[in-house]
N, C-alpha and C positions, 0 to 999 in steps of 0.2 A: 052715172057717177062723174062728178065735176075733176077737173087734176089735183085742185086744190082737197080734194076729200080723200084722194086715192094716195095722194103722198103723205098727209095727216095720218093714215092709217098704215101707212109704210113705214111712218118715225114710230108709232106704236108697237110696232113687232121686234123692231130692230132693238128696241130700247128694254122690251121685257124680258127678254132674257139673260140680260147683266143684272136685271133687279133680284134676282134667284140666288148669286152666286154672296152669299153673304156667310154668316158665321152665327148666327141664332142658337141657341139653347131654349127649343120650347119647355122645360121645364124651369119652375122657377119656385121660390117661395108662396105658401098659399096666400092669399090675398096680396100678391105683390104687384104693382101694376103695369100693363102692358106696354112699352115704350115703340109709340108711334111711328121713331127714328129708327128699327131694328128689323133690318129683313130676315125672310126665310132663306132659307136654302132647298137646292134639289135634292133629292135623296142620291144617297151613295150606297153601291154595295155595301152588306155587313162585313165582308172578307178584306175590305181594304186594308192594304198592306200597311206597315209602322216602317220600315225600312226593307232599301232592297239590298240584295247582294253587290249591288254594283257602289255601296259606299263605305268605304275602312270607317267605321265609326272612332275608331280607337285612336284615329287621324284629327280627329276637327277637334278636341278639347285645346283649349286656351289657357285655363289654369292646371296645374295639375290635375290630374285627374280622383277624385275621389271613390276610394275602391270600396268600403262598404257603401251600401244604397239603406240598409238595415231597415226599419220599421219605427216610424213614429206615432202613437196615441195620445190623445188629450182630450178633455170636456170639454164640450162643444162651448163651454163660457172663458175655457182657457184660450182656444185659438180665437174665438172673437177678441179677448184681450190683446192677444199676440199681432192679431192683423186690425182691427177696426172692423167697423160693420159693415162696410161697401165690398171688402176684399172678402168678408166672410161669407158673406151672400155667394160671393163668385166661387169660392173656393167648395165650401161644403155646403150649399145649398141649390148648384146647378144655376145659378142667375149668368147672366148676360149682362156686360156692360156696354155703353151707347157705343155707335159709329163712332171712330174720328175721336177720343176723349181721353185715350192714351198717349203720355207723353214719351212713351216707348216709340212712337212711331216716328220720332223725328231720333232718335236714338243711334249714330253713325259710329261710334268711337268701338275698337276692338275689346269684346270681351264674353261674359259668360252670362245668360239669363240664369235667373234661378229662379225655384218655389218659395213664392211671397211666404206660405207658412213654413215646412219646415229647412229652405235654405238649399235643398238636392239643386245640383248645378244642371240645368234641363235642356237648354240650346248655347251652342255657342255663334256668335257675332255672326260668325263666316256664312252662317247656312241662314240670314233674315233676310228676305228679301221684302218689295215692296207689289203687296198684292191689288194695290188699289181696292181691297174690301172695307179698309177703317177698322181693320185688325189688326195687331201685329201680328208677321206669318212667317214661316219657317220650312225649311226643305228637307230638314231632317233632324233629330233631335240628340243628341248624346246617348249609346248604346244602353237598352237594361235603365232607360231613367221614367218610363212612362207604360205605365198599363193602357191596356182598353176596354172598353164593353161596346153591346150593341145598343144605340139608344133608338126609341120607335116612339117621341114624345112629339108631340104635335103633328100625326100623321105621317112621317117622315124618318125614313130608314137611315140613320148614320152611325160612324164610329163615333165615339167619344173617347177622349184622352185625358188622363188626370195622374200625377205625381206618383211616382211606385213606393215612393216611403211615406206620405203622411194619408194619400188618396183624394187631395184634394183636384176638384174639377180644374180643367186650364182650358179646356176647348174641344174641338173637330177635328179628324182630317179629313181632307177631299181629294180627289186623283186628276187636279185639276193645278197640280202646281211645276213647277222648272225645273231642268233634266238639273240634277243627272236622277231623283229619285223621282220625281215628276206627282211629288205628293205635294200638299200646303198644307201646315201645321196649323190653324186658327186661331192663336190663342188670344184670353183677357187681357190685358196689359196689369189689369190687378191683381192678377193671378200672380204676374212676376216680378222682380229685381231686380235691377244689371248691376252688375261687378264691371267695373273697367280692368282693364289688362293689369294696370298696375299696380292695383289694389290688392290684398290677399281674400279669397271666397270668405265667409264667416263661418262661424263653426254652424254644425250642423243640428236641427233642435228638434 
């Protein structure tokens, strides 16, 4: 083996295992097409944690905080009105939107994400960090705002996260994000809204 072949094959080992650490939703619309740009992920435990004890949830809201989470329903032609079709794929159809095409990700100023459909205030500012994945990503999400399930779609054991009042999809989490919950929330960018600090949340729909 030449040096030249053995270091070749040393930038190839080194470099596959950041290509893993992505934010994919193998599940998608039937006949929807597969975007070249969108890595897999490794699997994670199904038991992965949403929050640990070690963070006051009830600390990191930025607007006030909204105390019913209550239950939103509509036809699936109502929320595609509501959001458009790119957000509704994301939302109630389990789609993935590309690397890098969130403008949430250049997103600096203090305030509150929310659920692109029905408005639930889901992350505040404080806890986004920058994951290098081409997702916006999150350390922890505002207490009681996000269910889960176990998703096992495209080979691959992970949580899923999505909205606790209308149920719409938002993303992943993985145990692979910065103390102090040492989780990473994955979300769409379509999936969400930012509220600036200064602005009042909208009502809730």
């Amino acid at each position: 083996m030449t040096r030249a072949t053995f270091l070749k094959g040393l930038a190839v080992c080194c470099i596959a295992p950041s290509a893993l650490v992505g934010c994919r939703n193998g599940q998608s619309a039937p006949n929807a097409e597969t975007r070249a740009d969108t890595l897999h992920v490794a699997p994670v435990p199904p038991e992965a944690r949403v929050v640990t004890g070690e963070v006051d949830t009830d600390a990191l809201h930025i607007h006030p905080p909204v105390e019913a989470v209550g239950e939103s329903r509509r036809t699936a032609e109502a929320w595609r009105e509501l959001v458009g079709d790119d957000a509704y794929h994301i939302l109630f159809e389990e789609g993935t939107e590309p690397r890098y095409s969130s403008p949430l990700l250049n997103e600096d100023r203090r305030g509150t994400f929310i659920c692109a459909a029905c408005h639930l205030p889901l992350f505040p500012s404080t806890t986004m960090y920058e994951s290098g994945t081409g997702w916006p990503s999150y350390w922890a999400p505002l207490d009681g705002r996000l269910g889960t399930k176990r998703d096992t779609s495209a080979g691959m054991i992970r949580t899923e996260y999505h909205c606790a009042r209308c149920g719409g999809h938002q993303g992943h989490v993985f145990e692979d994000g910065p103390a102090p919950t040492g989780l990473r929330y994955c979300n769409n960018g379509l999936a969400l809204a930012f509220v600036p600090e200064d602005e009042p949340l909208p009502e809730l729909r």
